[in-house]
DSSP file (Angstrom, degrees, kcal/mol; ACC not computed):
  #  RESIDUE AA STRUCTURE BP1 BP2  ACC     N-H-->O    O-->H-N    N-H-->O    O-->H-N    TCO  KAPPA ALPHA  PHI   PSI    X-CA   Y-CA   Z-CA
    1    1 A X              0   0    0      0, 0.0     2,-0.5     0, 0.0     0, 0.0   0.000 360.0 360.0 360.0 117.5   46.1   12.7   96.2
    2    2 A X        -     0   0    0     21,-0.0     2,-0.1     2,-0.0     0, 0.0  -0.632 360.0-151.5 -97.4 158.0   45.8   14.9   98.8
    3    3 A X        -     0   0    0     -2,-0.5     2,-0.5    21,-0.0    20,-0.1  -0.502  14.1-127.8-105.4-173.9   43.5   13.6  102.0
    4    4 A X    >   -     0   0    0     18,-0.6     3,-2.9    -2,-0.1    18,-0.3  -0.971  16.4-151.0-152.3 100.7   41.5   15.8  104.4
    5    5 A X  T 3  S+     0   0    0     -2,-0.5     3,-0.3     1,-0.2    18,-0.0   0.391  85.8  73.8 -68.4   1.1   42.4   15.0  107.6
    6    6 A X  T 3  S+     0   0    0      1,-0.2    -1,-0.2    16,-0.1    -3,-0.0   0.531  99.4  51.2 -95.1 -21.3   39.4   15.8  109.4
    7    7 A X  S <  S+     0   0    0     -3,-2.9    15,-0.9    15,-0.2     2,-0.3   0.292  78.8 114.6-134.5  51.9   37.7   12.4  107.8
    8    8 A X  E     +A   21   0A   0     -3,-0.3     2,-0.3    13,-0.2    13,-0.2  -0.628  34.3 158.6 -70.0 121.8   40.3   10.4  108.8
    9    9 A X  E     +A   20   0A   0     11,-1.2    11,-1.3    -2,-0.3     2,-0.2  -0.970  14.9 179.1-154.1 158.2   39.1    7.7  111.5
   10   10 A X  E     -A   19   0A   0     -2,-0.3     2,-0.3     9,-0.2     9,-0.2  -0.831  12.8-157.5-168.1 160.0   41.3    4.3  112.0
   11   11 A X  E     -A   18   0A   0      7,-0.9     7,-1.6    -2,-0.2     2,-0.3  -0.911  21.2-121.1-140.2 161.1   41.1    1.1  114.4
   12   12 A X  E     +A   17   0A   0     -2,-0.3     2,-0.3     5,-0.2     5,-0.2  -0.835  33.4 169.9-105.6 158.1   43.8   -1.1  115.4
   13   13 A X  E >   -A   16   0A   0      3,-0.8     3,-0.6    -2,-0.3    45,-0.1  -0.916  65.2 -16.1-172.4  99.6   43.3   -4.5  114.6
   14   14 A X  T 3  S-     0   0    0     -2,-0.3     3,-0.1     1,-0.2    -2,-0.0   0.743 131.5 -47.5  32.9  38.0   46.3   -7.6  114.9
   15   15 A X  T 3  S+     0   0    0      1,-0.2    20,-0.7    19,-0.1     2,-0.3   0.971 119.1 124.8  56.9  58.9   49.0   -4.8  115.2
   16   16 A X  E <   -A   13   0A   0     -3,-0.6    -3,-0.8    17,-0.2     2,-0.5  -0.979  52.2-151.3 -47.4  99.0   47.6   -3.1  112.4
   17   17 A X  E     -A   12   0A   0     15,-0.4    15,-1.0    -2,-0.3     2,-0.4  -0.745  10.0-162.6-111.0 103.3   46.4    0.5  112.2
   18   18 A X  E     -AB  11  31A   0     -7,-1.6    -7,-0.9    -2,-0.5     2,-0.6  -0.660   3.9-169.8-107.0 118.0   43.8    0.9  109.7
   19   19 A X  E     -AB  10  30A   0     11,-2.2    11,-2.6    -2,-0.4     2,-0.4  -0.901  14.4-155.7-118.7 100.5   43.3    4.8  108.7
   20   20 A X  E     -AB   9  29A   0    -11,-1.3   -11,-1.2    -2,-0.6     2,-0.8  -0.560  16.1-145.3 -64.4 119.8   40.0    5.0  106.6
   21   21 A X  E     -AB   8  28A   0      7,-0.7     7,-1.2    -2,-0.4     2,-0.4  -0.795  27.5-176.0-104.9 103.5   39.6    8.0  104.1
   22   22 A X  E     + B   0  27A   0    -15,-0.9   -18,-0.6    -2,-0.8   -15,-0.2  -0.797  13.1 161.1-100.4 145.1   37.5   10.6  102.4
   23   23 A X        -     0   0    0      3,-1.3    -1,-0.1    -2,-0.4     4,-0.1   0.489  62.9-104.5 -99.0 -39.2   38.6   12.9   99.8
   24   24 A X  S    S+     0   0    0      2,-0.6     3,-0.1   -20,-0.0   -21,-0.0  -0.291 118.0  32.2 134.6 -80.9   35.5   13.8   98.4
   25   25 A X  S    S+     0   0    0      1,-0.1     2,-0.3    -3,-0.0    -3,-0.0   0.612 118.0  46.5 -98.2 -19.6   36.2   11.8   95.5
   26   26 A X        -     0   0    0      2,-0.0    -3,-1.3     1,-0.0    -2,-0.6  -0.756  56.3-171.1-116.7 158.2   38.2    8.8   96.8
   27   27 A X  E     +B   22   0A   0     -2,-0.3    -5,-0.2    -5,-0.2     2,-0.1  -0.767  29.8 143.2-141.8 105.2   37.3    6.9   99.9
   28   28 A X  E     -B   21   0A   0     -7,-1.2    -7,-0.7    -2,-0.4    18,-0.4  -0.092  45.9-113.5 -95.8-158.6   40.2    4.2  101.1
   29   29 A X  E     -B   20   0A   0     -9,-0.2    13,-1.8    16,-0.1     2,-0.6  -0.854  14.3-165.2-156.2 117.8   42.0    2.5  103.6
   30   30 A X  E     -BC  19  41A   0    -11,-2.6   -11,-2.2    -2,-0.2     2,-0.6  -0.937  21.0-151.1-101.0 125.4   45.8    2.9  104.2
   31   31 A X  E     -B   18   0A   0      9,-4.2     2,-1.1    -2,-0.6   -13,-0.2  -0.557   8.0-156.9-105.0  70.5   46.9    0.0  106.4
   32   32 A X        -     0   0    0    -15,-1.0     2,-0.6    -2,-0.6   -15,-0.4  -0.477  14.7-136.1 -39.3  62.1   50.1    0.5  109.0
   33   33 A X     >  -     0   0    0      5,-1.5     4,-2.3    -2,-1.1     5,-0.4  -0.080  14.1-170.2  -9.6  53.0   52.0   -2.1  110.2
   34   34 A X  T  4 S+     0   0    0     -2,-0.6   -18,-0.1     1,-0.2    -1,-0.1   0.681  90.8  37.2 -37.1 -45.9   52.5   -1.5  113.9
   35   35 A X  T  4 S+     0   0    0    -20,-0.7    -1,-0.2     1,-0.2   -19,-0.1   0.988 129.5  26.4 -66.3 -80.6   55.2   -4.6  114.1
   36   36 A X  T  4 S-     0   0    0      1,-0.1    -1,-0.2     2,-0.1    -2,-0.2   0.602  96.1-118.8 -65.8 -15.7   57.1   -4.1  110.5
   37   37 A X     <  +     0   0    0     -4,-2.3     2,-0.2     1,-0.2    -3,-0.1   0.313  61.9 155.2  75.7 -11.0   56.7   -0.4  109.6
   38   38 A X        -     0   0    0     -5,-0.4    -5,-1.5    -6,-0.1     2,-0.3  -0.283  33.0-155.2 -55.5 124.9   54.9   -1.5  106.6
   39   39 A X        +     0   0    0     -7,-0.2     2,-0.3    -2,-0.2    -7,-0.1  -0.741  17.0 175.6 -95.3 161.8   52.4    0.7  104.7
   40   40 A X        -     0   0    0     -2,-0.3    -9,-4.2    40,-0.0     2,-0.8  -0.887  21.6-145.4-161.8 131.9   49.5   -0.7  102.5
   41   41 A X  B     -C   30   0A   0     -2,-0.3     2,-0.5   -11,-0.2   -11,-0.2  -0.839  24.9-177.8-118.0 120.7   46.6    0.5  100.6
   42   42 A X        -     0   0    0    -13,-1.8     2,-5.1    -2,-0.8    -1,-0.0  -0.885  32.6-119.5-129.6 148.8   44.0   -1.4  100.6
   43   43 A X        +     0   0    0     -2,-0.5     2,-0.4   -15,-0.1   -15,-0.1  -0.099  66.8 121.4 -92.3  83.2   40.5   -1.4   99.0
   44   44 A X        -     0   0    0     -2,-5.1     2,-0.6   -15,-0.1    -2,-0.1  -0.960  43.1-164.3-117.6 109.9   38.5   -1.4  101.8
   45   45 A X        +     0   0    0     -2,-0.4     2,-0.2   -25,-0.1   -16,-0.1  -0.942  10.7 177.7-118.2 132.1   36.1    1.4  102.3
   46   46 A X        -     0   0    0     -2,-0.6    16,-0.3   -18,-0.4     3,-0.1  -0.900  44.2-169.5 -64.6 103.8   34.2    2.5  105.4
   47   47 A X  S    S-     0   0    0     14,-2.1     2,-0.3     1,-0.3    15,-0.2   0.784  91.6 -16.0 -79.7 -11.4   32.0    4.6  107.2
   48   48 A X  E     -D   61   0B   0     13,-1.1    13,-2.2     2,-0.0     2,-0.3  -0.969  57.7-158.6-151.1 152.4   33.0    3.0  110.5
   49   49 A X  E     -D   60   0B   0     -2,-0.3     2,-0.4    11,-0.2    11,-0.2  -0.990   3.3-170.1-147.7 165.4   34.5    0.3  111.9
   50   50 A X  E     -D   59   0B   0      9,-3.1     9,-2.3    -2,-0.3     2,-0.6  -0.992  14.4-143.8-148.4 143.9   34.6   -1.5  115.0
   51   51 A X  E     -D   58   0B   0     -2,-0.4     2,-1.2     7,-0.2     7,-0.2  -0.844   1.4-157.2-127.3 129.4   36.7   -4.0  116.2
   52   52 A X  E  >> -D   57   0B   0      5,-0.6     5,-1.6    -2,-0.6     4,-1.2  -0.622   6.4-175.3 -87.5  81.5   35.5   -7.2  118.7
   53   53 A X  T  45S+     0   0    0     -2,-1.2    -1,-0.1     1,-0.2    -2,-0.0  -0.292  80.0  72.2-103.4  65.3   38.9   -8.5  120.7
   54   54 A X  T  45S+     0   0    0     -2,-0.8    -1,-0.2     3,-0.0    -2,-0.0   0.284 121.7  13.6 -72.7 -62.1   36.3  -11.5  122.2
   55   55 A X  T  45S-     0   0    0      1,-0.1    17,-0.5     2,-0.0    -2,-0.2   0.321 104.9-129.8-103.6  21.3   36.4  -12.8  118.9
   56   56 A X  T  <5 +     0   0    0     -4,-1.2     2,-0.4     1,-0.2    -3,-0.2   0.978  63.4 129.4  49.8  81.3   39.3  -10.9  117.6
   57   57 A X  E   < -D   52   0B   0     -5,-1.6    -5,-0.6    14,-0.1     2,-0.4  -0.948  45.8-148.7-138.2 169.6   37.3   -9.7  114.3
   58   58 A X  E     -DE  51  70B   0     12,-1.6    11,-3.5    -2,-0.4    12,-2.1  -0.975  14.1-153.3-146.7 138.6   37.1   -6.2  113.2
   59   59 A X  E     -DE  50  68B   0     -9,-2.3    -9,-3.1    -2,-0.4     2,-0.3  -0.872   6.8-157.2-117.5 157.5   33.8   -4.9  111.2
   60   60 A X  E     -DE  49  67B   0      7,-2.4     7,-1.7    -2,-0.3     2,-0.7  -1.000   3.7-158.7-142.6 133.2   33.2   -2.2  108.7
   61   61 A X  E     +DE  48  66B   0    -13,-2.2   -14,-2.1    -2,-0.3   -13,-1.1  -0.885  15.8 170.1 -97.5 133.1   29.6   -0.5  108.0
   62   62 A X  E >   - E   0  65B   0      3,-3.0     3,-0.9    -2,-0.7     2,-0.4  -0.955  67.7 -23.6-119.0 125.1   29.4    1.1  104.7
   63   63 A X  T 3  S-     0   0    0     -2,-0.4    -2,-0.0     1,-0.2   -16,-0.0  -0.741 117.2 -40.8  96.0-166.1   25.9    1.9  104.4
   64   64 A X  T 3  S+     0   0    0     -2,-0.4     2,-0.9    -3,-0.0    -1,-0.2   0.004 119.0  92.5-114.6  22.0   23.6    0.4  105.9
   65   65 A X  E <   -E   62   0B   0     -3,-0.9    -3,-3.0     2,-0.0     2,-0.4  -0.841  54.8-166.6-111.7 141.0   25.5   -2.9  105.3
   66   66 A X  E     +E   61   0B   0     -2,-0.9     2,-0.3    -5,-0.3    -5,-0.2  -0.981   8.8 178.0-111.5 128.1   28.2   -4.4  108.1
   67   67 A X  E     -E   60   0B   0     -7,-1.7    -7,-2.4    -2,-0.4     2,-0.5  -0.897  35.6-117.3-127.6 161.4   30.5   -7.1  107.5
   68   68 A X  E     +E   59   0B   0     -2,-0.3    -9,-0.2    -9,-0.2     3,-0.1  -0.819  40.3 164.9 -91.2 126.4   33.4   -9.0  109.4
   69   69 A X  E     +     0   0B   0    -11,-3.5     2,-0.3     1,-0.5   -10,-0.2   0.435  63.2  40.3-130.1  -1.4   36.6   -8.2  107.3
   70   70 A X  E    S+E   58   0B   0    -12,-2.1   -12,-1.6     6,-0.0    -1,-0.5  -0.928  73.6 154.4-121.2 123.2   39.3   -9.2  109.7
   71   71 A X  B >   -F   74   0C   0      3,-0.6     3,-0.7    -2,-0.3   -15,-0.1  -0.730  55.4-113.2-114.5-175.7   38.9  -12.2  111.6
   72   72 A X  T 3  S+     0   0    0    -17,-0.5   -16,-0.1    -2,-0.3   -15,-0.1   0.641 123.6  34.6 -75.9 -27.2   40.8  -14.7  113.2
   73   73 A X  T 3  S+     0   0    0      2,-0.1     2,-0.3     1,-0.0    -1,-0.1   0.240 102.1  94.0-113.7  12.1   39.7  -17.4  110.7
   74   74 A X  B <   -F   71   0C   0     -3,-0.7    -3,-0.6     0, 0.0     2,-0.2  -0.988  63.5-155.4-118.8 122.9   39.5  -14.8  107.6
   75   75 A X        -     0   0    0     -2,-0.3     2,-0.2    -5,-0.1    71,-0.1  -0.569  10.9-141.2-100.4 176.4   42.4  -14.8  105.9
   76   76 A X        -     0   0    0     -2,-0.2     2,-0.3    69,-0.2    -1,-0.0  -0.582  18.7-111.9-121.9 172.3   43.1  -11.4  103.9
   77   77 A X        -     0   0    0     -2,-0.2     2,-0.3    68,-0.1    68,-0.2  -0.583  43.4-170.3 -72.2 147.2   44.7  -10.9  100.3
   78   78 A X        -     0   0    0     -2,-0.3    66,-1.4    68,-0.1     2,-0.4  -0.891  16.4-164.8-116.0 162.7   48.2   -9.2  100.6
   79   79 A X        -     0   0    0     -2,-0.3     2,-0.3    64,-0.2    64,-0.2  -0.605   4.3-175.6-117.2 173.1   50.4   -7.9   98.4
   80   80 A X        -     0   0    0     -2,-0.4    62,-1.5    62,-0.2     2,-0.3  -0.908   3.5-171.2 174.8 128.8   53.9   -7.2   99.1
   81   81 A X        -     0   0    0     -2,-0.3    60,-0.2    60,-0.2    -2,-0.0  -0.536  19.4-147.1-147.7  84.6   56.3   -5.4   96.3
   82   82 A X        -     0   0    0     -2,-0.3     3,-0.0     1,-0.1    -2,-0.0   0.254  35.3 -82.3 -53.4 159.5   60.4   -5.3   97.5
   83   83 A X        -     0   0    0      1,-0.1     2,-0.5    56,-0.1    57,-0.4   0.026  52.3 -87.1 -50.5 161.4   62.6   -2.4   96.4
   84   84 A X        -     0   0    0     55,-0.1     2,-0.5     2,-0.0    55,-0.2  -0.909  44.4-147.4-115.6 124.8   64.1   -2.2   93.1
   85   85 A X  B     -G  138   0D   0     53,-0.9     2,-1.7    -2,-0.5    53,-1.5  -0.879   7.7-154.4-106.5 112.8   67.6   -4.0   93.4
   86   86 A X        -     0   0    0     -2,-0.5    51,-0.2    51,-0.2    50,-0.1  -0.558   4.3-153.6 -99.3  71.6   70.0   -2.6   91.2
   87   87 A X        -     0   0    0     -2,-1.7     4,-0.1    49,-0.2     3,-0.1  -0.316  29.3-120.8 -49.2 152.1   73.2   -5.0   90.0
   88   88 A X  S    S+     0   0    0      2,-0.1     2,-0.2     1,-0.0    -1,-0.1   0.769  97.3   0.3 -52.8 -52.6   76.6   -3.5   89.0
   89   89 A X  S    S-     0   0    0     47,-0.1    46,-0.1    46,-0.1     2,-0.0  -0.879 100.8 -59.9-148.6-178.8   75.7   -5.3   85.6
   90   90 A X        +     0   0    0     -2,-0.2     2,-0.3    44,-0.1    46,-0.3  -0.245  54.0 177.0 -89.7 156.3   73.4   -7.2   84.0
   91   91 A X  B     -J  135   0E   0     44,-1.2    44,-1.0    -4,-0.1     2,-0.2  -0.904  20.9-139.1-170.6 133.3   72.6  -11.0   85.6
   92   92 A X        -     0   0    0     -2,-0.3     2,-0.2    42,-0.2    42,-0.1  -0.315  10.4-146.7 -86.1 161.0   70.4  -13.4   84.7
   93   93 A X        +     0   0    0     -2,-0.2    62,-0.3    40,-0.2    40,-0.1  -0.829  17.6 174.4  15.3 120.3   68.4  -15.4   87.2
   94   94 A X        +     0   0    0     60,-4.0    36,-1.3     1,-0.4     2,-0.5   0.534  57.6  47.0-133.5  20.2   67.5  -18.8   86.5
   95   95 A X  E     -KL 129 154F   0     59,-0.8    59,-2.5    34,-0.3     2,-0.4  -0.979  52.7-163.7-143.4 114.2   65.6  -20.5   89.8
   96   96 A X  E     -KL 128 153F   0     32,-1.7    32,-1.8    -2,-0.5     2,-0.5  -0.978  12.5-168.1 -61.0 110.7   62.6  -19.0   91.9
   97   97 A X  E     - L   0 152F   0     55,-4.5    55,-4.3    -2,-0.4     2,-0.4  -0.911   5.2-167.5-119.4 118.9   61.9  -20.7   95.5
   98   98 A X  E     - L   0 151F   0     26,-0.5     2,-0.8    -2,-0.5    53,-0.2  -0.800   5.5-171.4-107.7 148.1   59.1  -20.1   97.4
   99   99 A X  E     + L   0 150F   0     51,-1.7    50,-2.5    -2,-0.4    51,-1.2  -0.798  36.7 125.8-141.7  95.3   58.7  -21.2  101.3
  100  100 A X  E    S- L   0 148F   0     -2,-0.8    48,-0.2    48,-0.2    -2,-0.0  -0.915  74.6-108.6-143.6-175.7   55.4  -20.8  102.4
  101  101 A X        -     0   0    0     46,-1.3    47,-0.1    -2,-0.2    -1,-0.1   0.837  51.8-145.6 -70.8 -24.9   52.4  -23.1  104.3
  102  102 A X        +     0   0    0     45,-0.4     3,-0.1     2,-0.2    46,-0.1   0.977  47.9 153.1  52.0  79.3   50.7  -22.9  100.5
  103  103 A X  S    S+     0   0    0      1,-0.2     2,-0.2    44,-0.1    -1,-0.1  -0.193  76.5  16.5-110.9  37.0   47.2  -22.8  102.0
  104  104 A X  S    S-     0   0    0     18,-0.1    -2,-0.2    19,-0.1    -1,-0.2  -0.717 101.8 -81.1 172.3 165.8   46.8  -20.8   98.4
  105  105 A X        -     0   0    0     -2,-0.2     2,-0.5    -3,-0.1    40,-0.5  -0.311  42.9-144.7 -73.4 135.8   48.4  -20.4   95.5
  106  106 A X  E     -MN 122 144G   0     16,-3.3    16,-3.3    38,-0.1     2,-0.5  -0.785  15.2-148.4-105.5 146.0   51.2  -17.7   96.1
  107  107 A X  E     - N   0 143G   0     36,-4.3    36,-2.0    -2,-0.5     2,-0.5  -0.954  12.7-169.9-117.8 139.8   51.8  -15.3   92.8
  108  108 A X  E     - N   0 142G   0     -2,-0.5    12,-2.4    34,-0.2     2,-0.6  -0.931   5.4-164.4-126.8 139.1   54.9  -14.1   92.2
  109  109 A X  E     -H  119   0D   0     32,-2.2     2,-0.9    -2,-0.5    10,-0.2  -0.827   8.1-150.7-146.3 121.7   55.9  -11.4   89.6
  110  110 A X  E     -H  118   0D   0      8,-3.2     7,-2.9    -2,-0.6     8,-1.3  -0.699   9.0-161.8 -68.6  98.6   59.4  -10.6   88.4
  111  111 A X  E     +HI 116 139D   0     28,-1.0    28,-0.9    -2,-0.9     2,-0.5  -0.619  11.1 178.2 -28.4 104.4   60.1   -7.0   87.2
  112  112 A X  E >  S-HI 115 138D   0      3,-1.4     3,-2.0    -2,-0.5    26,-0.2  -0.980  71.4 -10.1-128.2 160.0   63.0   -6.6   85.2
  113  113 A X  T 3  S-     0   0    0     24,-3.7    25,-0.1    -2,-0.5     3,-0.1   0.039 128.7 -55.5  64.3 -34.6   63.9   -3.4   84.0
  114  114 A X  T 3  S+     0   0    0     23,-0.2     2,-0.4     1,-0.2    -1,-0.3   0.078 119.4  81.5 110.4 -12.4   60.7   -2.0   85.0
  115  115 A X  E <  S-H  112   0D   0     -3,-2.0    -3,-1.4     1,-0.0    -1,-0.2  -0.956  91.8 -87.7-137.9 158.2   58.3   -4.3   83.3
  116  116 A X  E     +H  111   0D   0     -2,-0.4    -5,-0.3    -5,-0.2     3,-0.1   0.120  41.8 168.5 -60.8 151.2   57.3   -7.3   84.1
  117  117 A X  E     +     0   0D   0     -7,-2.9     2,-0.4     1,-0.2    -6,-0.2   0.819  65.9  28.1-109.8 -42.1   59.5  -10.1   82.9
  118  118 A X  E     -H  110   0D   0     -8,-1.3    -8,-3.2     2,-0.0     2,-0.5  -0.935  48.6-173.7-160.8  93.1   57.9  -13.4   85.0
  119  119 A X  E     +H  109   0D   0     -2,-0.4     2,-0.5   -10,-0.2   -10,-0.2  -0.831  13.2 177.9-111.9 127.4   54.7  -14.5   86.4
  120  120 A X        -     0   0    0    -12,-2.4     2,-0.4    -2,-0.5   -12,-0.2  -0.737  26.0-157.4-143.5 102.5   54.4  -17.6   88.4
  121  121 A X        -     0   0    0     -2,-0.5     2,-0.4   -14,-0.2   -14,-0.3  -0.462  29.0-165.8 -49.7 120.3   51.5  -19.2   90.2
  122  122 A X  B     +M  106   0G   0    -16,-3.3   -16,-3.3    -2,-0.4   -18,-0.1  -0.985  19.4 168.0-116.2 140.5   53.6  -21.2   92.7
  123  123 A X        +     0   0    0     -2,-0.4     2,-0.3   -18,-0.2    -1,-0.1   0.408  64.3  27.6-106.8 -32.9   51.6  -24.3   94.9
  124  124 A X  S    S-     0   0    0      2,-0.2   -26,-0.5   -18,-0.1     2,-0.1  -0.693  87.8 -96.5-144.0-157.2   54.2  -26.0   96.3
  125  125 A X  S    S+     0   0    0     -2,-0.3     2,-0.5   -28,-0.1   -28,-0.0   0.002  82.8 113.3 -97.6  57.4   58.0  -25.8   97.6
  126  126 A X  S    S-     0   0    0     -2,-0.1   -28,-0.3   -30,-0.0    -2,-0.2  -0.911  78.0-103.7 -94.0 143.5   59.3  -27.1   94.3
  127  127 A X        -     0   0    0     -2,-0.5     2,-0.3   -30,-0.1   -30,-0.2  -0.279  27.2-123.4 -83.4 174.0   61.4  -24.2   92.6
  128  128 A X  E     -K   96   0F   0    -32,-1.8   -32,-1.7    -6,-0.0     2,-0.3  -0.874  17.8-133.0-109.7 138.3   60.1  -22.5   89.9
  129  129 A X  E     -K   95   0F   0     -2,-0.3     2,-0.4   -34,-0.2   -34,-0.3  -0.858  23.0-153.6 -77.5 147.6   62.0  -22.5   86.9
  130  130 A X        -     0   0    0    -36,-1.3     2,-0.1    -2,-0.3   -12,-0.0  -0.832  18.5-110.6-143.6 156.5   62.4  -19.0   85.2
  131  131 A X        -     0   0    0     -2,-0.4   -38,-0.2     1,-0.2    -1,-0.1  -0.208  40.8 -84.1 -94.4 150.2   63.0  -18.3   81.8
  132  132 A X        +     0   0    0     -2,-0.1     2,-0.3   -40,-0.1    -1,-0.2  -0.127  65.4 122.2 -67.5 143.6   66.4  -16.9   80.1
  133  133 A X        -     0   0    0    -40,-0.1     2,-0.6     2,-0.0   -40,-0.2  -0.846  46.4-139.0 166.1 141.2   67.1  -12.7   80.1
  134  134 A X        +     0   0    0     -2,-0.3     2,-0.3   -42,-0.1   -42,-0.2  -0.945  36.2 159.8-129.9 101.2   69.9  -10.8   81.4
  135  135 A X  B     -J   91   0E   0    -44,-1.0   -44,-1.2    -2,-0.6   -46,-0.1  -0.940  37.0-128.8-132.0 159.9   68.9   -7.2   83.3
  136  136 A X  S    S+     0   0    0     -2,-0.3     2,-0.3     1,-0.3   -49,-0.2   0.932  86.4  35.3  -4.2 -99.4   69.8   -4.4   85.7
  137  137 A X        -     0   0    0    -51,-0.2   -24,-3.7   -47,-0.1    -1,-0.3  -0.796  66.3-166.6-139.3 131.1   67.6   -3.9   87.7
  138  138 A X  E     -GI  85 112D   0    -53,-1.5   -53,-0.9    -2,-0.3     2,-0.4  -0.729   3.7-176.2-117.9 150.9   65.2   -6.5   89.4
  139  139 A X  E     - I   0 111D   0    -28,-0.9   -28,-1.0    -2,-0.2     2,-0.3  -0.999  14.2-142.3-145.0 153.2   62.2   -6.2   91.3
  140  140 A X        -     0   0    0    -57,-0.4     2,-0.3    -2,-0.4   -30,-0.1  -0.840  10.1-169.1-121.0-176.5   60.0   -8.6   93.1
  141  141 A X        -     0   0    0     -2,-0.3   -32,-2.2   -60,-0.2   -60,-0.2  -0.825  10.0-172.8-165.1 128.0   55.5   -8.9   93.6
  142  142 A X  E     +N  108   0G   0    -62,-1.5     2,-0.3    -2,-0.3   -34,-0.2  -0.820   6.4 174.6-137.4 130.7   53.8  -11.2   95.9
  143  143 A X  E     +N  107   0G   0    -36,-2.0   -36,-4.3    -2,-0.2   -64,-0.2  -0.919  16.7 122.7-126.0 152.2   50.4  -11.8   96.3
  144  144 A X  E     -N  106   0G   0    -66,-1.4   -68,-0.1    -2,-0.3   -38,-0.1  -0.930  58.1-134.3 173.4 167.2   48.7  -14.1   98.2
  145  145 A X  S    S+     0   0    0    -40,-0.5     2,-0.3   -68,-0.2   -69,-0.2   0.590  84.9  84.5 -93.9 -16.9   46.2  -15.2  100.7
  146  146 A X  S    S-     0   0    0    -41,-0.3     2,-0.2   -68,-0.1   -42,-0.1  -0.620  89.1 -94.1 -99.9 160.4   48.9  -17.9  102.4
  147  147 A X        -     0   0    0     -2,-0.3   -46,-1.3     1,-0.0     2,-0.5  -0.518  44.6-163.9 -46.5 122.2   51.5  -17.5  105.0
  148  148 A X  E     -L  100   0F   0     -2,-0.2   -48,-0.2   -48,-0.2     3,-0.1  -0.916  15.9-175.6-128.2 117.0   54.6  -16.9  103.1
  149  149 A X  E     -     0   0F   0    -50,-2.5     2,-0.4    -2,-0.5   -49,-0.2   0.949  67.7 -19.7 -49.7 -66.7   58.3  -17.3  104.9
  150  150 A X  E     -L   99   0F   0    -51,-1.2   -51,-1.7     2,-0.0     2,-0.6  -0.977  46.7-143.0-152.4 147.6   60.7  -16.2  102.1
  151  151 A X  E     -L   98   0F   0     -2,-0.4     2,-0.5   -53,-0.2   -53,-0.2  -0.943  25.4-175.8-121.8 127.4   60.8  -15.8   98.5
  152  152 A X  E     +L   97   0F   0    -55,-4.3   -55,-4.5    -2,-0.6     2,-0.5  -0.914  14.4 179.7-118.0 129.9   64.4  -16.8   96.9
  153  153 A X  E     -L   96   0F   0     -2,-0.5   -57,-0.3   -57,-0.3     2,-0.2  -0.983  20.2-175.6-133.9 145.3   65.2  -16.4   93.2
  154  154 A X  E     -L   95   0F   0    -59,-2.5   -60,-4.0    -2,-0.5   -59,-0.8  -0.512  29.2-129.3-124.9 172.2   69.1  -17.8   92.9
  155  155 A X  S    S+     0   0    0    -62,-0.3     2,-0.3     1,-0.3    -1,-0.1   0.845  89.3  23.0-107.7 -52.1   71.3  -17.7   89.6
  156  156 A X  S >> S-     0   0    0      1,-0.1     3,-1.4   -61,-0.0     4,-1.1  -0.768  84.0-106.4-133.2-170.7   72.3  -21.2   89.8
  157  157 A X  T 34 S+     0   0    0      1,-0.3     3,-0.1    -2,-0.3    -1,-0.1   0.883 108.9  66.3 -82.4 -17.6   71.0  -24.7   91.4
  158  158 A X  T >4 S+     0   0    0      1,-0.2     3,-0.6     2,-0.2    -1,-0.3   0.517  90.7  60.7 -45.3 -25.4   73.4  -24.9   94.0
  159  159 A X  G X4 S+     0   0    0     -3,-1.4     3,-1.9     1,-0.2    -1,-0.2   0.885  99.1  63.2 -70.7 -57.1   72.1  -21.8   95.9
  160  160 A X  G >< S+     0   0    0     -4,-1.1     3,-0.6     1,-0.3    -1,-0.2   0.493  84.0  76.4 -60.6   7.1   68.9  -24.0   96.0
  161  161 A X  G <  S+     0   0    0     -3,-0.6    -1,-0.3     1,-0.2    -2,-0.1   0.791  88.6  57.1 -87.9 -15.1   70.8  -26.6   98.2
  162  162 A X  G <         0   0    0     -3,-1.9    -1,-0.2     1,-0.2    -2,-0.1   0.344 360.0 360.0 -85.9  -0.6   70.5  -24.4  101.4
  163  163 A X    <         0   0    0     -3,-0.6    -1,-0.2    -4,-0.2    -2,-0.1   0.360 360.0 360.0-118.8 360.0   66.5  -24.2  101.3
């Protein structure tokens, strides 16, 4: 997709930099990660935005409607999707551990190959067990609304003793 840099307009926003977008046809939000280097597109669209650091909130009009879509007390969706991990040979998996505050259900989804092998609502810091399969090449997906620390998936239960 190419963008048209001339209706490109962005605020920053909890060391964020949110660069809003018209095409024409597509109208987004690419979201820059001052801290981490992380990019993210998210589907947030805009004609404006403004951001209030008294009450550390950021709004977006689209329309004639405005809403608060960052706030200090609004927690956002994120997604997060690691690099494609490539083993010397094929390896099974058998443990998923997740280490977050779980103030929402974190979802986790296993790639293997390229398609998805393993989807797992996780709620608390009990491991997840994950189902038998020997592949490649691994990928992980997390979404979620909660603070999340780490995600571990281990080959056997002894790994899990360290967590």
């Amino acid at each position: 997709m190419a963008l048209v840099p001339s209706s490109i307009f962005g605020a920053v926003h909890d060391n964020v930099y949110y660069a809003f977008y018209n095409t024409g046809t597509t109208t987004g939000c690419y979201a820059f990660d001052l801290v981490t280097g992380n990019v993210s597109t998210l589907s947030l669209n805009a004609t404006a935005v403004f951001v209030d650091k008294v009450t550390d909130t950021m709004y977006a009009a689209s329309g004639t409607s405005i809403a608060a879509v960052f706030g200090s007390t609004t927690k956002r969706t994120g997604r997060w999707k690691g690099k494609i991990w490539r083993l010397p040979s094929e390896n099974s998996f058998a443990w998923l551990h997740v280490d977050s505050d779980f103030s929402a259900p974190v979802t986790v989804r296993i790639y293997a190959d390229g398609v998805l092998w393993h989807t797992a609502t996780v709620t608390s810091a009990s491991p997840v067990r994950l189902p038998a399969g020997r592949y490649q090449e691994w990928q992980i997906d997390v979404e979620t609304s909660a603070t999340v620390t780490s995600v571990l998936v281990t080959s056997e239960t002894r790994e899990l003793q360290s967590v």
